[in-house]
C-alpha positions in Angstrom: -18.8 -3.5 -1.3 -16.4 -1.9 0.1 -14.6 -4.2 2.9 -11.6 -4.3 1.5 -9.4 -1.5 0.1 -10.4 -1.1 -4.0 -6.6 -1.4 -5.6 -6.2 -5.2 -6.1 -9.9 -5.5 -7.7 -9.3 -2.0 -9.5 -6.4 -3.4 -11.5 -7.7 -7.1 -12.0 -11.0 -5.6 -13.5 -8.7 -3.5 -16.0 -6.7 -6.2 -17.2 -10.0 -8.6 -17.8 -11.4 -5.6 -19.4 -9.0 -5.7 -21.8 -8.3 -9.0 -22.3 -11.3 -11.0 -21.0 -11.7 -13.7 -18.3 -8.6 -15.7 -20.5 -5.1 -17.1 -20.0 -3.6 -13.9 -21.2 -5.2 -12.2 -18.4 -3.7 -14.7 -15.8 -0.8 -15.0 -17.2 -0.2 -11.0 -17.3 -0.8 -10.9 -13.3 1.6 -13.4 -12.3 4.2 -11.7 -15.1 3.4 -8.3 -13.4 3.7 -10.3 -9.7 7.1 -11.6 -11.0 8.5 -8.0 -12.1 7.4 -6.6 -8.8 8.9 -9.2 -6.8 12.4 -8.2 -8.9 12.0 -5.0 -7.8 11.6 -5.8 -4.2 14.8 -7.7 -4.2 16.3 -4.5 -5.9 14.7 -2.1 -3.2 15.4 -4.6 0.0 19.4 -4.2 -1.7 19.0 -0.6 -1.3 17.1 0.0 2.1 19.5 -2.8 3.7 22.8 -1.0 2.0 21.2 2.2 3.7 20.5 1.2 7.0 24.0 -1.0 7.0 26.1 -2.1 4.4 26.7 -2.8 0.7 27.5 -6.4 2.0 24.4 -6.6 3.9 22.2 -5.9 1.1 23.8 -8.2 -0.8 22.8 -10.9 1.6 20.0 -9.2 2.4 18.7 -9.4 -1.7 19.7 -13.3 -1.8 17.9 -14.2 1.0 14.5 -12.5 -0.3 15.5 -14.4 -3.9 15.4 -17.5 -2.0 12.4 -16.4 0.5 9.2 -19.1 0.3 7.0 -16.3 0.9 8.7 -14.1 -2.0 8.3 -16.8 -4.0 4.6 -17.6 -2.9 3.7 -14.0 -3.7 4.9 -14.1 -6.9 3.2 -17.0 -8.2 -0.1 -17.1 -6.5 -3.1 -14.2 -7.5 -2.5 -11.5 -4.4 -1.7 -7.9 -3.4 1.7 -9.2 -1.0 4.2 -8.5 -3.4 2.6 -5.0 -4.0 2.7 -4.2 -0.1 6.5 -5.4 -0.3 7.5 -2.8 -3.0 4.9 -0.2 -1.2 6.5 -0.5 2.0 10.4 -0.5 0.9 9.7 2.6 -1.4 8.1 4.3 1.9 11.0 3.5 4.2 13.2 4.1 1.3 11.9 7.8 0.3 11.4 8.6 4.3 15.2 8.2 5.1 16.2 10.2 2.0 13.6 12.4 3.0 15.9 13.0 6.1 19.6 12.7 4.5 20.1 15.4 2.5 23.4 15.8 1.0 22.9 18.9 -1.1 25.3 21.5 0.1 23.3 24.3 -1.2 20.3 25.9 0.7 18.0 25.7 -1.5 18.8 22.8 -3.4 18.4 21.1 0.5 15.4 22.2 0.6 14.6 21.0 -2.8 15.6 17.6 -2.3 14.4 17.0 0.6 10.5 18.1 -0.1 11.0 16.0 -3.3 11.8 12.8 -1.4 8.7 13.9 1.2 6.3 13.9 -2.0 7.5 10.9 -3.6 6.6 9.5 0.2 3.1 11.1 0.1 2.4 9.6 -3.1 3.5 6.1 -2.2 1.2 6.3 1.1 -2.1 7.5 -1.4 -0.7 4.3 -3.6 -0.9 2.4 -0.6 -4.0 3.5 0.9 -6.3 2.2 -2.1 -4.6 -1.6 -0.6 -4.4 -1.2 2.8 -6.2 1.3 4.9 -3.9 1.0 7.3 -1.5 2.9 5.8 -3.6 6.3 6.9 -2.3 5.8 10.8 1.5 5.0 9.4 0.8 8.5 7.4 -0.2 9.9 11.0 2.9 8.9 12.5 5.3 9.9 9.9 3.6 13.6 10.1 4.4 13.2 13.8 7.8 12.7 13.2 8.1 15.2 11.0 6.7 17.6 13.1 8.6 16.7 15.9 12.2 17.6 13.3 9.9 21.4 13.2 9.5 20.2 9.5 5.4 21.2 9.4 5.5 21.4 6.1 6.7 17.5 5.6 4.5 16.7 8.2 0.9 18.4 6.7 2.3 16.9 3.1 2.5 13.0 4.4 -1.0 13.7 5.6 -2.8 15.9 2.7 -1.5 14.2 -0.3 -2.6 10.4 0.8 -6.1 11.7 1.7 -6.9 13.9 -1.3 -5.7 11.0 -3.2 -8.0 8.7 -1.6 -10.5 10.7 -1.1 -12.7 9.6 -4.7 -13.4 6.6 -2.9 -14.5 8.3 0.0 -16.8 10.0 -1.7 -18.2 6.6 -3.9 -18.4 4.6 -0.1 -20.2 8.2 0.6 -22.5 8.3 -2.1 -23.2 4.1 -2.1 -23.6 3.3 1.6 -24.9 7.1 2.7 -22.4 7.3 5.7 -19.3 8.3 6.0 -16.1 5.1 5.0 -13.0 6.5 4.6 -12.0 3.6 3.0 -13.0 0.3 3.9 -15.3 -1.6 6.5 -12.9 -3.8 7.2 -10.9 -2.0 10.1 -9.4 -4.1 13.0 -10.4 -7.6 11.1 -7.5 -8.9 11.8 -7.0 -7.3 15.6 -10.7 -8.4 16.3 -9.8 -12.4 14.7 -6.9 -12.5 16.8 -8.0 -11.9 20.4 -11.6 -12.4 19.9 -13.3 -15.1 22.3 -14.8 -16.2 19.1 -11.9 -18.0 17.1 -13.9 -18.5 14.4 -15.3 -14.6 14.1 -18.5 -16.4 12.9 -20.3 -13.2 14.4 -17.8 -10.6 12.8 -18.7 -12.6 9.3 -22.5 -12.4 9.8 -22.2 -8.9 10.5 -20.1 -8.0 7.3 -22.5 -10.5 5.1 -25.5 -7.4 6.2 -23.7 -4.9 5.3 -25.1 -2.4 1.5 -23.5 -3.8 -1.4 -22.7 -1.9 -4.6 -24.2 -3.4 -7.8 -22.5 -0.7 -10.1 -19.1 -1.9 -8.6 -19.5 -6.0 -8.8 -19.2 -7.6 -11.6 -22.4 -9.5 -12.9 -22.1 -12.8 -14.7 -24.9 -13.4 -17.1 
């Protein structure tokens, strides 16, 4: 299949690889959930000391330590807490990308295409876990290109897709058409305003659609 984005299933089928359908393998996700979801309190203590104040990112970090949803996502087996420390590394590396403070010329230039790449990689990241991530890359090229940084701009854009682009090519080779990523684009615009609350259409429709049987896992 491929209506979701591959990274969540990617990683769970190498942990229970390793360590079998077990505790250990549970247990690992929700430790890897709860290390994330420290890091995001770290990261939303930097953007918000960034964008305002040391004293608002203090508050800003307590509040997400005491956040229900936070908390939710670390204990329950989803992807949120990895879009939370997707997302604050992406606005994080796109305003360094733009406040240089090297003095020299070319280590301004340095710094500020390495910030741009660390950006590009984080967007590929976040491409294999949500596939919209490929229009946020669009814009951010935009505004680059709008600053007359092209470079920055054709970066954001190039780096995600060639790093995405192996499971183009598997959607390519499985389904024979072309999916950038997944079939599952404008699910939640089309559930939303939809006459048909219930998207019992949308769901017949997606339960026709090729599946792969080298990518599923088969119980005997």
């Amino acid at each position: 299949l491929a209506f979701m984005p591959p990274g969540l299933p990617y990683l769970y089928y190498f942990l229970f690889s390793i360590f079998g359908d077990s505790q250990v393998s549970y247990f690992i996700i929700i430790f890897l959930n709860s290390v994330l979801s420290g890091i995001s309190v770290f990261l939303v203590y930097i953007l918000a000391k960034k964008l305002y104040s040391e004293q608002v990112g203090i508050y800003s970090a307590i509040y997400v330590c005491l956040s229900p949803v936070y908390i939710f996502s670390s204990l329950t087996y989803n992807s949120l807490i990895i879009y939370h420390v997707l997302i604050l590394l992406l606005f994080i590396n796109l305003i360094n990308s733009f406040e240089v403070t090297e003095t020299l010329p070319v280590r301004r230039v340095l710094s500020g295409y390495k910030d741009v790449l660390l950006l590009s990689v984080v967007l590929g990241v976040f491409l294999y876990f949500r596939s919209e991530m490929l229009g946020f890359a669009v814009v951010i090229s935009l505004l680059y290109i709008v600053k007359k940084r092209i470079l920055s701009g054709l970066a954001v854009v190039i780096i995600p897709i060639l790093m995405i682009l192996p499971w183009t090519i598997r959607n390519y080779n499985t389904f024979g058409e072309f999916v950038p990523i997944s079939t599952s684009v404008g699910y939640n615009f089309y559930s939303g305003h939809s006459d048909d609350p219930s998207t019992i259409s949308y769901l017949e429709s997606v339960s026709k659609l090729k599946e792969d049987s080298t990518f599923e896992i088969k119980k005997s």
